[in-house]
C-alpha positions as CSV (number, residue, x, y, z in Angstrom):
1,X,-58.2,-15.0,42.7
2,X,-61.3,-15.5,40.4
3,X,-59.2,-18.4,38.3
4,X,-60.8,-18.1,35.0
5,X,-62.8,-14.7,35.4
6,X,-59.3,-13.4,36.0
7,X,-57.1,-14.6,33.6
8,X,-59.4,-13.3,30.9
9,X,-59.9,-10.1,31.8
10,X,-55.8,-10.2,32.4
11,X,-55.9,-12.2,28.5
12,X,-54.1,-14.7,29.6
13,X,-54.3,-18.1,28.1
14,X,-52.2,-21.0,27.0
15,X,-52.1,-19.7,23.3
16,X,-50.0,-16.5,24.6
17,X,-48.4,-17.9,27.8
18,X,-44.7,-17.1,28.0
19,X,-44.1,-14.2,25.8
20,X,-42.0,-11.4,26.3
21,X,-42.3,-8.6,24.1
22,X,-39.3,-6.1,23.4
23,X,-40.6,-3.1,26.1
24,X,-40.7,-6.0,28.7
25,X,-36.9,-7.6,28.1
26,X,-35.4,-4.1,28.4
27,X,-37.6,-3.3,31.3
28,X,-36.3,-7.0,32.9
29,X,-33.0,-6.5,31.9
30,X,-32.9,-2.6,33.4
31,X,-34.1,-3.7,36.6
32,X,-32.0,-6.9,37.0
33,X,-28.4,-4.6,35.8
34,X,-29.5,-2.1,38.3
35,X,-29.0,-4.7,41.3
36,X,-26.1,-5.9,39.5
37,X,-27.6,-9.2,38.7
38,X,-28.0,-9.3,34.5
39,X,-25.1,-11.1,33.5
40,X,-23.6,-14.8,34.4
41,X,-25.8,-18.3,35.6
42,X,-27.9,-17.5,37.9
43,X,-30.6,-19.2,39.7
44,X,-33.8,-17.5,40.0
45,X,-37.3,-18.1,41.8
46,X,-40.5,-15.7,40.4
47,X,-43.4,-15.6,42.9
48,X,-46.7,-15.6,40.8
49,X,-45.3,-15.8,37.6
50,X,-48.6,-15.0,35.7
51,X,-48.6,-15.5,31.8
52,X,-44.8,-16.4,32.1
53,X,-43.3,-12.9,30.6
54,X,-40.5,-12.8,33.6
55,X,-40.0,-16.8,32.6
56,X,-39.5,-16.3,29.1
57,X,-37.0,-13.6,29.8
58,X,-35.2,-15.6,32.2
59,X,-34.6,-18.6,30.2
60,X,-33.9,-15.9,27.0
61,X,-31.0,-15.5,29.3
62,X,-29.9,-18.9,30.0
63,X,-30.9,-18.9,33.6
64,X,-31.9,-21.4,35.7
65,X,-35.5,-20.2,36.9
66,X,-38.1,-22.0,38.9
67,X,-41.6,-20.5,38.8
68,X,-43.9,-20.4,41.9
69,X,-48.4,-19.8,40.6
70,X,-51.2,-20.8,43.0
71,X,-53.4,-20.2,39.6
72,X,-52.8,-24.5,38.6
73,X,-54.0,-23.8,34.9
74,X,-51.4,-21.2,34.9
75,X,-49.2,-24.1,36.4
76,X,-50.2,-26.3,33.9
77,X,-49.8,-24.0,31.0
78,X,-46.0,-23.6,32.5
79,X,-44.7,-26.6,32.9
80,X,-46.6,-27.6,29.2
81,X,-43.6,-25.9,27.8
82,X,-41.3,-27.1,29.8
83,X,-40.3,-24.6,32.4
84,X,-39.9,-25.6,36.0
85,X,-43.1,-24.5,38.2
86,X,-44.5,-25.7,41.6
87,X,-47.7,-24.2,43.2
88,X,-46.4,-23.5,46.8
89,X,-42.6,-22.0,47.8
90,X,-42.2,-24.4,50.2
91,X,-42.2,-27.0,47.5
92,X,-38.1,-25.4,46.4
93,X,-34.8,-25.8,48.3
94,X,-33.7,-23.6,50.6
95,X,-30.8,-21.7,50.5
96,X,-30.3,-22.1,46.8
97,X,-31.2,-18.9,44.5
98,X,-29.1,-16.3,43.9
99,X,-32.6,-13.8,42.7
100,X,-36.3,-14.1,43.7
101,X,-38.6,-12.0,41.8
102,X,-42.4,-10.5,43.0
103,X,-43.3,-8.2,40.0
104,X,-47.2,-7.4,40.5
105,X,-47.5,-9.9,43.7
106,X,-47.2,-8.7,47.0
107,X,-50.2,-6.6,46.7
108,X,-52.4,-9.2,46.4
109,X,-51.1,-11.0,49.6
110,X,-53.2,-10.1,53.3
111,X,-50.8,-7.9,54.9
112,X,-51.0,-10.1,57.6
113,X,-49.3,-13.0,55.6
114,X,-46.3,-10.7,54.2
115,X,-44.0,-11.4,57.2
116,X,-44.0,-15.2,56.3
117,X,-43.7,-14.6,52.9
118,X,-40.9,-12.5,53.7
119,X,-38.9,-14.9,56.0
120,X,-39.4,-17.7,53.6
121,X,-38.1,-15.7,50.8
122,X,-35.2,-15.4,53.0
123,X,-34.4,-18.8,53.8
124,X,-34.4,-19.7,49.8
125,X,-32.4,-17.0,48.9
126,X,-28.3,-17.9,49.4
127,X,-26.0,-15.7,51.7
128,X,-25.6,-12.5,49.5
129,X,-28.8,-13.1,47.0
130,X,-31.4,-10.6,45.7
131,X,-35.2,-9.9,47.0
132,X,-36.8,-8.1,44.0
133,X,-40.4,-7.2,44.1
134,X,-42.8,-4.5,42.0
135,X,-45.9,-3.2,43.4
136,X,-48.2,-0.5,43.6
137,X,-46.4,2.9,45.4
138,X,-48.5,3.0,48.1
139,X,-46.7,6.6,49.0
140,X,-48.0,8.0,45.7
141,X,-51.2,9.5,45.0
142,X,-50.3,8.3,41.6
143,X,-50.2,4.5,42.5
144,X,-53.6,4.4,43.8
145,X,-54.6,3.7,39.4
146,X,-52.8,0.7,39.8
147,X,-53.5,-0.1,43.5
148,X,-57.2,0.2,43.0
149,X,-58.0,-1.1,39.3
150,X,-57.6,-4.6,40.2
151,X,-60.2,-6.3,42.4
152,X,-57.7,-8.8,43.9
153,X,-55.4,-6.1,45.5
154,X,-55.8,-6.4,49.0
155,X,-52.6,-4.7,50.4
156,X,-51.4,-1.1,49.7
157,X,-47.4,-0.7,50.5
158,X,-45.2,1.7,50.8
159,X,-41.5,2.1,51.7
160,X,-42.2,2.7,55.5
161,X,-43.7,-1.0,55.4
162,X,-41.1,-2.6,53.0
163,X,-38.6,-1.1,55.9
164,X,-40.0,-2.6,58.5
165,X,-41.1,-5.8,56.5
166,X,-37.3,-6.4,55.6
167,X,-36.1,-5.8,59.4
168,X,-38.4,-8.1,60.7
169,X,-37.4,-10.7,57.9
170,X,-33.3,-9.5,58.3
171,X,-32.6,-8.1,54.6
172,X,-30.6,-5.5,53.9
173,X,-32.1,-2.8,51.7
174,X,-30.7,-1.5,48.5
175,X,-33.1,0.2,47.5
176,X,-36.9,1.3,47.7
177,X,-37.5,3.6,44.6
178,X,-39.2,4.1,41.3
179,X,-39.5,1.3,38.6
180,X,-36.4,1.5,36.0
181,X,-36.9,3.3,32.9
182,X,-35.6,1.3,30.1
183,X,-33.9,3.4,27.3
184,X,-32.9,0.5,25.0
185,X,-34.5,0.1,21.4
186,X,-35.4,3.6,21.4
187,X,-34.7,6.4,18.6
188,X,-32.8,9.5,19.4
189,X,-36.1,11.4,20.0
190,X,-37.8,8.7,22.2
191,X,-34.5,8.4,24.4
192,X,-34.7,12.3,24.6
193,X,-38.3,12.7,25.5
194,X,-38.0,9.8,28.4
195,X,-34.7,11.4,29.8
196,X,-36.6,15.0,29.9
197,X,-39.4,13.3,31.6
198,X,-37.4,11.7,34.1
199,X,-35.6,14.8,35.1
200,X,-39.0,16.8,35.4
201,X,-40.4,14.1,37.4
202,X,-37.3,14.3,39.7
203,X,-37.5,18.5,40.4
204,X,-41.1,17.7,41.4
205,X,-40.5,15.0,43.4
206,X,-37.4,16.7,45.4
207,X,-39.9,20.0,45.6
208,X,-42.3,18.5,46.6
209,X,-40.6,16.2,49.4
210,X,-39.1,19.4,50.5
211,X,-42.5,21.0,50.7
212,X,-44.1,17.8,53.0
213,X,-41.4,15.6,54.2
214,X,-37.9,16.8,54.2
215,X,-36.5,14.8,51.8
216,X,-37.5,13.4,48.2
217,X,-40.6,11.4,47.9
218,X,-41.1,8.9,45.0
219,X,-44.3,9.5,43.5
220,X,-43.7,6.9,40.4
221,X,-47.0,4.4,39.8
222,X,-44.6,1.8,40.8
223,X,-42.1,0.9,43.5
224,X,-39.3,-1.7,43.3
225,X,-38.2,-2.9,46.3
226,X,-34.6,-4.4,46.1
227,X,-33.5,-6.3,49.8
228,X,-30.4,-8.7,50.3
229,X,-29.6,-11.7,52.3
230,X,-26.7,-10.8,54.4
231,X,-23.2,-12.5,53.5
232,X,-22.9,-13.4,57.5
């Protein structure tokens, strides 16, 4: 990372650390009710937590969540507020979270570190819990906006490597697919535009699958990869 370079061209600083605006709840909470997660106590781990949106939301919603940042002014600007925050994962208990969260991280790890990250991921996570991560689709022409307009993005992934990434780590996968589409705090014509959209974006994606591959292809700018720590 470029530390200070970085966080201003990202505009984060102490003065706005930890908000979450509405658009980024409902996207939280869409995601997290989509892996069945949103409601009860959970304990939750975020990866590269950022300017402390996913941290905010988190203790909105009474969790108990533990932040992981190698960015220490980041760090500092976490735990200044009281949030829980520790610079390396190795520095959190094992076997203890129900959900670990990666929005916007694995992409900026070598691809030659992932399997470690992976496997330790594992071994925090309890029997049953939750690997979430957002990245860039690397199986989408449309991802390369995302994958490419960041100069710390050093790994492009697709779901042929989160497959093989979570065999090697022994998850089970959920789900490799398209970022959720909130549809909370909309109007009527808003919920009706994003709906239409969806559904067109759908017939291309299942025609154009069909065209190349056989099956659908997601072609969203984003894919969330959800895995699981087997029961036994």
């Amino acid at each position: 990372m470029f530390d200070e370079s970085y966080r201003n061209w990202k505009n984060w600083t102490v003065h706005n650390f930890g908000q979450c605006d509405d658009w980024s709840s409902a996207y939280f909470s869409a995601e997290l009710t989509r892996i069945g997660l949103y409601d009860g106590m959970l304990r939750v781990l975020e990866l590269g937590f950022g300017n402390g949106s996913f941290l905010r939301f988190s203790r909105d919603q009474g969790y108990a969540v533990v932040g992981i940042e190698v960015n220490r002014e980041l760090c500092k600007a976490a735990s200044d507020v009281g949030f829980d925050v520790h610079s390396d994962l190795s520095e959190v208990a094992n076997g203890y979270f129900d959900l670990v969260c990666a929005f916007d991280v694995l992409e900026h790890i070598p691809q030659n570190e992932l399997a470690n990250l992976f496997a330790a991921v594992h071994a925090a996570l309890r029997p049953g819990g939750i690997f979430l991560s957002r990245f860039p689709n690397g199986d989408s022409p449309f991802g390369r906006a995302f994958q490419h307009g960041d100069l710390t993005h050093v790994t492009t992934l697709g779901s042929g490597k989160i497959m093989a990434l979570a065999s090697i780590a022994k998850f089970e996968i959920l789900f490799c697919q398209g970022a959720a589409i909130p549809l909370a705090n909309l109007n009527i014509k808003r919920r009706i535009q994003r709906r239409v959209a969806v559904a067109t974006r759908a017939l291309i994606e299942r025609f154009i699958g069909a065209l190349y591959f056989r099956s659908p292809i997601c072609l969203d700018l984003n894919l969330v990869a959800a895995l699981r720590k087997p029961i036994s």
